[in-house]
PDB file of N, CA, C and O in Angstrom:
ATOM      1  N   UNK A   1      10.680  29.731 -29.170  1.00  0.00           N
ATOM      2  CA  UNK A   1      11.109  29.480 -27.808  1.00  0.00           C
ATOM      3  C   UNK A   1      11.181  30.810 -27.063  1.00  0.00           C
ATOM      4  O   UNK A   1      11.535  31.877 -27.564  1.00  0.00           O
ATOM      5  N   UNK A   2      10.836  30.629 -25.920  1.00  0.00           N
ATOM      6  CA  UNK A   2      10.873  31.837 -24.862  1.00  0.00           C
ATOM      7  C   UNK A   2      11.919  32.423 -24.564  1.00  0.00           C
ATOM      8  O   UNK A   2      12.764  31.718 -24.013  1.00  0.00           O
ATOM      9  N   UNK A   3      12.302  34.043 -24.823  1.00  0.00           N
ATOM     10  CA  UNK A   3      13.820  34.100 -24.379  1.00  0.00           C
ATOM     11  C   UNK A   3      14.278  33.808 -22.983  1.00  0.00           C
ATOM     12  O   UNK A   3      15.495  33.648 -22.885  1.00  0.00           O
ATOM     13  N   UNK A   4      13.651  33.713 -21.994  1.00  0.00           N
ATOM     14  CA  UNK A   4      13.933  33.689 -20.859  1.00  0.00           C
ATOM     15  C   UNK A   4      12.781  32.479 -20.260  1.00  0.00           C
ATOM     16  O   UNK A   4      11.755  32.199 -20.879  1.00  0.00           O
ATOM     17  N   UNK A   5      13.167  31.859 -18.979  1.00  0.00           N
ATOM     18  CA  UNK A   5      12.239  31.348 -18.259  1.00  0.00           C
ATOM     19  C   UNK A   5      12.129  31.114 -16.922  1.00  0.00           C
ATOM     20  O   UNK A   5      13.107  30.827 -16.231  1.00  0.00           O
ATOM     21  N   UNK A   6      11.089  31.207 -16.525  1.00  0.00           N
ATOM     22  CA  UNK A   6      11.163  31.786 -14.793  1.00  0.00           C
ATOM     23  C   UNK A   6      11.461  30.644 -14.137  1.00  0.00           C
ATOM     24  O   UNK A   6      11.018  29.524 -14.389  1.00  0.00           O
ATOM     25  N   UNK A   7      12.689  31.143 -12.771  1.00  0.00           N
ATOM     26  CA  UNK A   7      12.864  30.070 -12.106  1.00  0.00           C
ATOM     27  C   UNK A   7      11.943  29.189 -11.390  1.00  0.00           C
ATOM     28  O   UNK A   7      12.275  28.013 -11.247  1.00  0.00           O
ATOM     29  N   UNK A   8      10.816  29.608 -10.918  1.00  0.00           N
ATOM     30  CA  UNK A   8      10.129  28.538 -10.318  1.00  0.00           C
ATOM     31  C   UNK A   8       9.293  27.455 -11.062  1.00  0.00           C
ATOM     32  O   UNK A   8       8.386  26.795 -10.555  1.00  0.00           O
ATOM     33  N   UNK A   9       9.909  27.346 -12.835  1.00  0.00           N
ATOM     34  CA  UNK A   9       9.318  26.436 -13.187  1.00  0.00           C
ATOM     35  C   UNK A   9      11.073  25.724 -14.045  1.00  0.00           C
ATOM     36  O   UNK A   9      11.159  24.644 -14.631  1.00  0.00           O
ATOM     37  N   UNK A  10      11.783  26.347 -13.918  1.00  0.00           N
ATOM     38  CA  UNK A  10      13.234  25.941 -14.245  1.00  0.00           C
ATOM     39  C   UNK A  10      13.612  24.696 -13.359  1.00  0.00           C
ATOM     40  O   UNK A  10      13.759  23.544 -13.767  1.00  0.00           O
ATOM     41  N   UNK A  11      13.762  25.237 -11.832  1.00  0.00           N
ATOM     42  CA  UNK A  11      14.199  24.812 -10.981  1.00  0.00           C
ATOM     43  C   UNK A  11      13.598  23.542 -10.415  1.00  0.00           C
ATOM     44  O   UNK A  11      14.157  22.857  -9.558  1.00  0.00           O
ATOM     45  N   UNK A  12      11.966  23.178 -11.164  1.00  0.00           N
ATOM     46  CA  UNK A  12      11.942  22.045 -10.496  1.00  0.00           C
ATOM     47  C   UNK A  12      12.180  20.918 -11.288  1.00  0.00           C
ATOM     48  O   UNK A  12      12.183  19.734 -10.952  1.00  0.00           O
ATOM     49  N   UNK A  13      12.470  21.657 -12.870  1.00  0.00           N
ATOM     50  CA  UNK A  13      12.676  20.673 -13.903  1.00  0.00           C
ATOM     51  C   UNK A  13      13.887  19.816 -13.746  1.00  0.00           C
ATOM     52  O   UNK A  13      14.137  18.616 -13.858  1.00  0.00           O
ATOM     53  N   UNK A  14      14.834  21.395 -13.308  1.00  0.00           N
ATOM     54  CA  UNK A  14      16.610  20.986 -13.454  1.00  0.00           C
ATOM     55  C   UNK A  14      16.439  19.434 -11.878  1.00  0.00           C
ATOM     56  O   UNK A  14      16.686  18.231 -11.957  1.00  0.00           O
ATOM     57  N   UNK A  15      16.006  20.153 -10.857  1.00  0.00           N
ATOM     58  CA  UNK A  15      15.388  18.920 -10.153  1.00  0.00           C
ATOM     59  C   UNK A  15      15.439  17.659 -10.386  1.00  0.00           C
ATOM     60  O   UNK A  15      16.256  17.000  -9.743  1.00  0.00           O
ATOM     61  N   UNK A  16      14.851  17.206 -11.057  1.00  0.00           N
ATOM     62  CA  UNK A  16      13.750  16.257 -11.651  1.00  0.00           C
ATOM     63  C   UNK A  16      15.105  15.740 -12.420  1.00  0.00           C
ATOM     64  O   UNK A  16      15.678  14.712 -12.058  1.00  0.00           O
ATOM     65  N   UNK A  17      15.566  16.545 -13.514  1.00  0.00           N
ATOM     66  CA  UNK A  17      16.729  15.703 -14.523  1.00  0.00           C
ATOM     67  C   UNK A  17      17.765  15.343 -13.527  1.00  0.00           C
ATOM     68  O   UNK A  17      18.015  14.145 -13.397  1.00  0.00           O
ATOM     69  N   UNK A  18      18.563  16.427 -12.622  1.00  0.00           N
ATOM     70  CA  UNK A  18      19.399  15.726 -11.670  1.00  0.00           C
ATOM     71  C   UNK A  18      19.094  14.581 -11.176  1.00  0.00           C
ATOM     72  O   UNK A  18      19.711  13.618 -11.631  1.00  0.00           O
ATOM     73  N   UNK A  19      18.283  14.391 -10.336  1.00  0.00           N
ATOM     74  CA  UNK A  19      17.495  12.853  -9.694  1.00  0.00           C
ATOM     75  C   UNK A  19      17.827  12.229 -10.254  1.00  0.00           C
ATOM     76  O   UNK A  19      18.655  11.447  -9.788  1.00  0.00           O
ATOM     77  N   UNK A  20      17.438  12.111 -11.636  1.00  0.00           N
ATOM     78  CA  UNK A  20      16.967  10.851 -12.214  1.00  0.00           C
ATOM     79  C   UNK A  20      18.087  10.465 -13.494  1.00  0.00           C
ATOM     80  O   UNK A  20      18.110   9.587 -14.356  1.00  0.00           O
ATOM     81  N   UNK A  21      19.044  11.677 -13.107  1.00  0.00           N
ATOM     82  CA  UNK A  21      20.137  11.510 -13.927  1.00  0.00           C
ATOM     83  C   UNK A  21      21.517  10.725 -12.932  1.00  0.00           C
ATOM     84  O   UNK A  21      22.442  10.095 -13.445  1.00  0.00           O
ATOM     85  N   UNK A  22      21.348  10.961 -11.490  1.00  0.00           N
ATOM     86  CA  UNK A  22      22.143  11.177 -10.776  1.00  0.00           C
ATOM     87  C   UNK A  22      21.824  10.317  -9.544  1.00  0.00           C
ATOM     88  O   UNK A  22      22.519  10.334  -8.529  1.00  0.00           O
ATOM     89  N   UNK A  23      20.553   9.445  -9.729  1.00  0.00           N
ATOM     90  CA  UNK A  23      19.826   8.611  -8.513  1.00  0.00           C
ATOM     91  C   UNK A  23      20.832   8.882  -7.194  1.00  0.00           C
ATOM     92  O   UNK A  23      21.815   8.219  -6.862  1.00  0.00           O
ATOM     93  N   UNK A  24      20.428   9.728  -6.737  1.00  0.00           N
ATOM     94  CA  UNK A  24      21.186  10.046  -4.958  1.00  0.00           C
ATOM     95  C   UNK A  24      21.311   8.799  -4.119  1.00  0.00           C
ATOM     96  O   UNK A  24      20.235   8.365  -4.529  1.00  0.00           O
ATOM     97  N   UNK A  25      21.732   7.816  -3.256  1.00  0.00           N
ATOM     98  CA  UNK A  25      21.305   7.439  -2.529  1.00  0.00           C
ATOM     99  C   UNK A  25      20.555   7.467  -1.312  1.00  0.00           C
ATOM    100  O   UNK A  25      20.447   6.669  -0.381  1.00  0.00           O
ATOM    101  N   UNK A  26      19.996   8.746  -1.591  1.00  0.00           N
ATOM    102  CA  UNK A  26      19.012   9.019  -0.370  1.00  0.00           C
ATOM    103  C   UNK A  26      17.307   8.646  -1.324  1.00  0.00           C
ATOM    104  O   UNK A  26      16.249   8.621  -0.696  1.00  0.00           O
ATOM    105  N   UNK A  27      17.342   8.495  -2.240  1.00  0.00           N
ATOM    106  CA  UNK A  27      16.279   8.080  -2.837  1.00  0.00           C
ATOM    107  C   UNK A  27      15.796   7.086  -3.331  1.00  0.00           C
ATOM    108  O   UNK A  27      14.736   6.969  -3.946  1.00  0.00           O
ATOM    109  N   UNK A  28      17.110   5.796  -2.892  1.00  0.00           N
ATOM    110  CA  UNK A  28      16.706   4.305  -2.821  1.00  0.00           C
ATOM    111  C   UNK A  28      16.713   4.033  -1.246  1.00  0.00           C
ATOM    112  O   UNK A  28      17.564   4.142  -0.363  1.00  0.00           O
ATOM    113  N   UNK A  29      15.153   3.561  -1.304  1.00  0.00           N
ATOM    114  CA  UNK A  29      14.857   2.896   0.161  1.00  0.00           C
ATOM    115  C   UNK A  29      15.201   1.561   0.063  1.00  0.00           C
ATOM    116  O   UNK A  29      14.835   1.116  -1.025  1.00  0.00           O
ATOM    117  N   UNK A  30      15.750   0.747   0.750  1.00  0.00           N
ATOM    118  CA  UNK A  30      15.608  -0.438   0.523  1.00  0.00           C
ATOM    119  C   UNK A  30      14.086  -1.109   1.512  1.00  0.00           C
ATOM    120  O   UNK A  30      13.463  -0.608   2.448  1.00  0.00           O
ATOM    121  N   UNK A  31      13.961  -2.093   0.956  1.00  0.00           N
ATOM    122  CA  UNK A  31      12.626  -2.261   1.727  1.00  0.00           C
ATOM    123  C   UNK A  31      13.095  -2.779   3.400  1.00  0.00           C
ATOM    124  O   UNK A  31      14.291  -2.750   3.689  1.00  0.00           O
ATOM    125  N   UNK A  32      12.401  -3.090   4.100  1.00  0.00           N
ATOM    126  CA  UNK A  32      12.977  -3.799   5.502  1.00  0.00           C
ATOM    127  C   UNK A  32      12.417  -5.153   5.566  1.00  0.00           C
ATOM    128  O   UNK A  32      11.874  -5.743   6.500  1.00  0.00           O
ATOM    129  N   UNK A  33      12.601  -5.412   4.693  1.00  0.00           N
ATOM    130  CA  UNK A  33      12.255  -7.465   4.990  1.00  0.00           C
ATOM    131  C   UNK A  33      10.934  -7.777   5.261  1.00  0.00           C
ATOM    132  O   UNK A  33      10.691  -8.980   5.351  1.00  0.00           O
ATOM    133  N   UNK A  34       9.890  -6.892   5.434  1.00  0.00           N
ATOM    134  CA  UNK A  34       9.126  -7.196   5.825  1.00  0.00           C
ATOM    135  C   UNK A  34       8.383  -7.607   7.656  1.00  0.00           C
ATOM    136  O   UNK A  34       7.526  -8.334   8.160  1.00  0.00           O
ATOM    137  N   UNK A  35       9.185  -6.803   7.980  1.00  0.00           N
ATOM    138  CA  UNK A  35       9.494  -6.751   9.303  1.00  0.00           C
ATOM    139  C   UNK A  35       8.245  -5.160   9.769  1.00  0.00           C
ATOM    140  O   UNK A  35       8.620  -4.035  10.101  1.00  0.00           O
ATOM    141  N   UNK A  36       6.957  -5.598   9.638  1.00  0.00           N
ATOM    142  CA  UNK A  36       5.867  -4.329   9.945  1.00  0.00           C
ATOM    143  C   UNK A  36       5.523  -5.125  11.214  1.00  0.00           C
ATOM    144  O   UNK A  36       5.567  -6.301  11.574  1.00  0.00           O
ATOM    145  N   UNK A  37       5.102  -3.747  11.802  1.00  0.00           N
ATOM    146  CA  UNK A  37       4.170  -4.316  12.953  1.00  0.00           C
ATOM    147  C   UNK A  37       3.071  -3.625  12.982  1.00  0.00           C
ATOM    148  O   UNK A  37       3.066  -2.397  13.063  1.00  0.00           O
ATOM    149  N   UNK A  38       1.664  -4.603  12.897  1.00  0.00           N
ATOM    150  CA  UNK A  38       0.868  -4.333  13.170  1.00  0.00           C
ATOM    151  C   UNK A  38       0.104  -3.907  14.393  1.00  0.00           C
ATOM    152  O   UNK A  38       0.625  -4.321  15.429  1.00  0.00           O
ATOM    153  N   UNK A  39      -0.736  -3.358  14.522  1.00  0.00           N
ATOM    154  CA  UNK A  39      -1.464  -2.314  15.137  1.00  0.00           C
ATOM    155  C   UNK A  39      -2.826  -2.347  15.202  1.00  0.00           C
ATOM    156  O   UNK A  39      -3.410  -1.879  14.225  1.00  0.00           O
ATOM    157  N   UNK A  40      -3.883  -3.039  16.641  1.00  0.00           N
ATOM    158  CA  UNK A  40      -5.260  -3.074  16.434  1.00  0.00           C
ATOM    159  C   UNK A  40      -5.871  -2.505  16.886  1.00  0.00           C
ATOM    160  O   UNK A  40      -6.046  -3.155  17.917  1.00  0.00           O
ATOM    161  N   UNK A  41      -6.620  -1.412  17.004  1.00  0.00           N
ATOM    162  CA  UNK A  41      -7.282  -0.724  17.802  1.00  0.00           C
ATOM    163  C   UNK A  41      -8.748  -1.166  18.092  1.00  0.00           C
ATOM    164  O   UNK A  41      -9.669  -1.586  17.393  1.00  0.00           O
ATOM    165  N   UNK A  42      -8.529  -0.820  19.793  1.00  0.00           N
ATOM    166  CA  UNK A  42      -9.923  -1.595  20.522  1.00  0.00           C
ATOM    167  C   UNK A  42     -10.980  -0.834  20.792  1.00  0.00           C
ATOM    168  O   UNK A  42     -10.839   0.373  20.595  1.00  0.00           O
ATOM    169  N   UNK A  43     -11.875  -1.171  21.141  1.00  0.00           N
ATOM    170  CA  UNK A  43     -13.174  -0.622  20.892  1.00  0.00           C
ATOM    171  C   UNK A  43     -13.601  -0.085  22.305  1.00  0.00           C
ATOM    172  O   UNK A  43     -13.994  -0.811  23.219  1.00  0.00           O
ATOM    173  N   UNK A  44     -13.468   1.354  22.370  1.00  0.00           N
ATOM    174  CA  UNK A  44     -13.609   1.881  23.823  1.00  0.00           C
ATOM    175  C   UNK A  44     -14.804   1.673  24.613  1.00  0.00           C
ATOM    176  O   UNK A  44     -15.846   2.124  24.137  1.00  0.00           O
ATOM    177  N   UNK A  45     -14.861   0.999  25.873  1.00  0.00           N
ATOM    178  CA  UNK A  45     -15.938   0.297  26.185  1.00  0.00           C
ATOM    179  C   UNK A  45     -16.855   0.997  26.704  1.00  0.00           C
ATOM    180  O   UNK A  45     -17.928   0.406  26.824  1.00  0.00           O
ATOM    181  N   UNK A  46     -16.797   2.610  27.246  1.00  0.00           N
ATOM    182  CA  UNK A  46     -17.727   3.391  27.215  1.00  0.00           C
ATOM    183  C   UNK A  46     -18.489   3.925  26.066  1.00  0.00           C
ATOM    184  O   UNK A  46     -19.601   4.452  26.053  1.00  0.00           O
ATOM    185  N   UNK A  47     -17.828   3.732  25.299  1.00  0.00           N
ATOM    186  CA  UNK A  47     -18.771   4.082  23.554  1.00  0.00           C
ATOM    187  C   UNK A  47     -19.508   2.944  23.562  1.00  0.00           C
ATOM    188  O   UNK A  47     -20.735   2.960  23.464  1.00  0.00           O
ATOM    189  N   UNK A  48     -18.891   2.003  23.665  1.00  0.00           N
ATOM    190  CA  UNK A  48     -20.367   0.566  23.498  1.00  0.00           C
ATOM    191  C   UNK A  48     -21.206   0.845  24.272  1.00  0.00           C
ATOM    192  O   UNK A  48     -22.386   0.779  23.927  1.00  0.00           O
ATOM    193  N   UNK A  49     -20.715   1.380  26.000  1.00  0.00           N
ATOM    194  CA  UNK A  49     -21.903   1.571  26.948  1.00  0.00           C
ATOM    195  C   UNK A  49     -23.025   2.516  26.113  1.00  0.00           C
ATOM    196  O   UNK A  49     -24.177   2.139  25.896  1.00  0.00           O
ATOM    197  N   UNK A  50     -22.519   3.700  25.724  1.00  0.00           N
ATOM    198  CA  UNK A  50     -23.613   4.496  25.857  1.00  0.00           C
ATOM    199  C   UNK A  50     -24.040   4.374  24.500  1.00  0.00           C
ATOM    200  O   UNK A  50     -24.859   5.206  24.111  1.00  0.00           O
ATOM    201  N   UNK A  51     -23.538   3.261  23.488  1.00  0.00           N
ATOM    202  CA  UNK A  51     -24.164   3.213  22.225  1.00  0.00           C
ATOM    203  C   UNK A  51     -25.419   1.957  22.751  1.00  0.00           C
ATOM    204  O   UNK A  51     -26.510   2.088  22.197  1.00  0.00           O
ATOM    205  N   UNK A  52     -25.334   1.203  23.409  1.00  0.00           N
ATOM    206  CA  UNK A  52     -26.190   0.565  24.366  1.00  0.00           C
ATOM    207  C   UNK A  52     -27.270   0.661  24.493  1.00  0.00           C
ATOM    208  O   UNK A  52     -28.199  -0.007  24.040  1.00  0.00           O
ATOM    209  N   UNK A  53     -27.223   1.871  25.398  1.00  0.00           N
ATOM    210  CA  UNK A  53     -27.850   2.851  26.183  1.00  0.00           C
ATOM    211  C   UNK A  53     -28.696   3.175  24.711  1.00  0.00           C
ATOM    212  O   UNK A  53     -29.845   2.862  24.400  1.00  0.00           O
ATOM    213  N   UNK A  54     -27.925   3.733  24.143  1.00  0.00           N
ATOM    214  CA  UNK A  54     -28.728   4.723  23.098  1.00  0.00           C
ATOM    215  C   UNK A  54     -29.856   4.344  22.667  1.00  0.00           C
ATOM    216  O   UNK A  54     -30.912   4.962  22.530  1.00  0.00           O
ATOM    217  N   UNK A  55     -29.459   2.861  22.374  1.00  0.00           N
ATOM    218  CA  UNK A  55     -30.236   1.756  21.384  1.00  0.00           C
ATOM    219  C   UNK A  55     -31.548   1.175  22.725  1.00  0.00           C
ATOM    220  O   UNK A  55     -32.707   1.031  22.336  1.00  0.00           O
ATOM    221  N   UNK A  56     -31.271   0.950  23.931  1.00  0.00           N
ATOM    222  CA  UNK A  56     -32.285   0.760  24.748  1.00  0.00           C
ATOM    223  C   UNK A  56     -33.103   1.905  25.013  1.00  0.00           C
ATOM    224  O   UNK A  56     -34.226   1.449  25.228  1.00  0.00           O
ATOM    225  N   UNK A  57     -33.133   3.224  25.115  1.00  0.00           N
ATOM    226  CA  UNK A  57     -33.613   4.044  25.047  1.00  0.00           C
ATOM    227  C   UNK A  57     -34.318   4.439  23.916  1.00  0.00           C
ATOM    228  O   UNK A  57     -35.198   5.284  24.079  1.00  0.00           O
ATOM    229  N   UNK A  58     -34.107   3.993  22.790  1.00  0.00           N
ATOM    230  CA  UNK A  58     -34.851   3.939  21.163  1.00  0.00           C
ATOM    231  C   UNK A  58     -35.763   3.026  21.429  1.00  0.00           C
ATOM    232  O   UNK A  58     -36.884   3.249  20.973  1.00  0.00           O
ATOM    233  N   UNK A  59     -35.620   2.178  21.964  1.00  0.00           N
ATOM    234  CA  UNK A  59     -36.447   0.837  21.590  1.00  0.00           C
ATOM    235  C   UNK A  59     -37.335   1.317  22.737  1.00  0.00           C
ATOM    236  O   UNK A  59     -38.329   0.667  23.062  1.00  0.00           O
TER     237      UNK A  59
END
């Protein structure tokens, strides 16, 4: 075993055992019921224009 060991690999261990020794309540979310709101995004109608365009000008 190592006589010594550096904190930045100590500290995230001791971390890690606290947590999970000690579950905080800041680390149970409860869920929200299911209460999301969705979100649709529309299709900007100058991009269709000039994708349009693009495609009449190809042809």
């Amino acid at each position: 075993m190592p006589a010594s060991y550096p904190a930045e690999k100590l500290i995230p261990a001791l971390e890690a055992i606290l947590i999970e020794a000690l579950e905080p309540r800041q680390n149970r979310k409860r869920g929200d019921d299911l209460a999301a709101v969705e979100y649709s995004q529309k299709t900007d109608p100058d991009i269709d224009k000039r994708k349009a365009k693009a495609l009449i000008d190809r042809i």
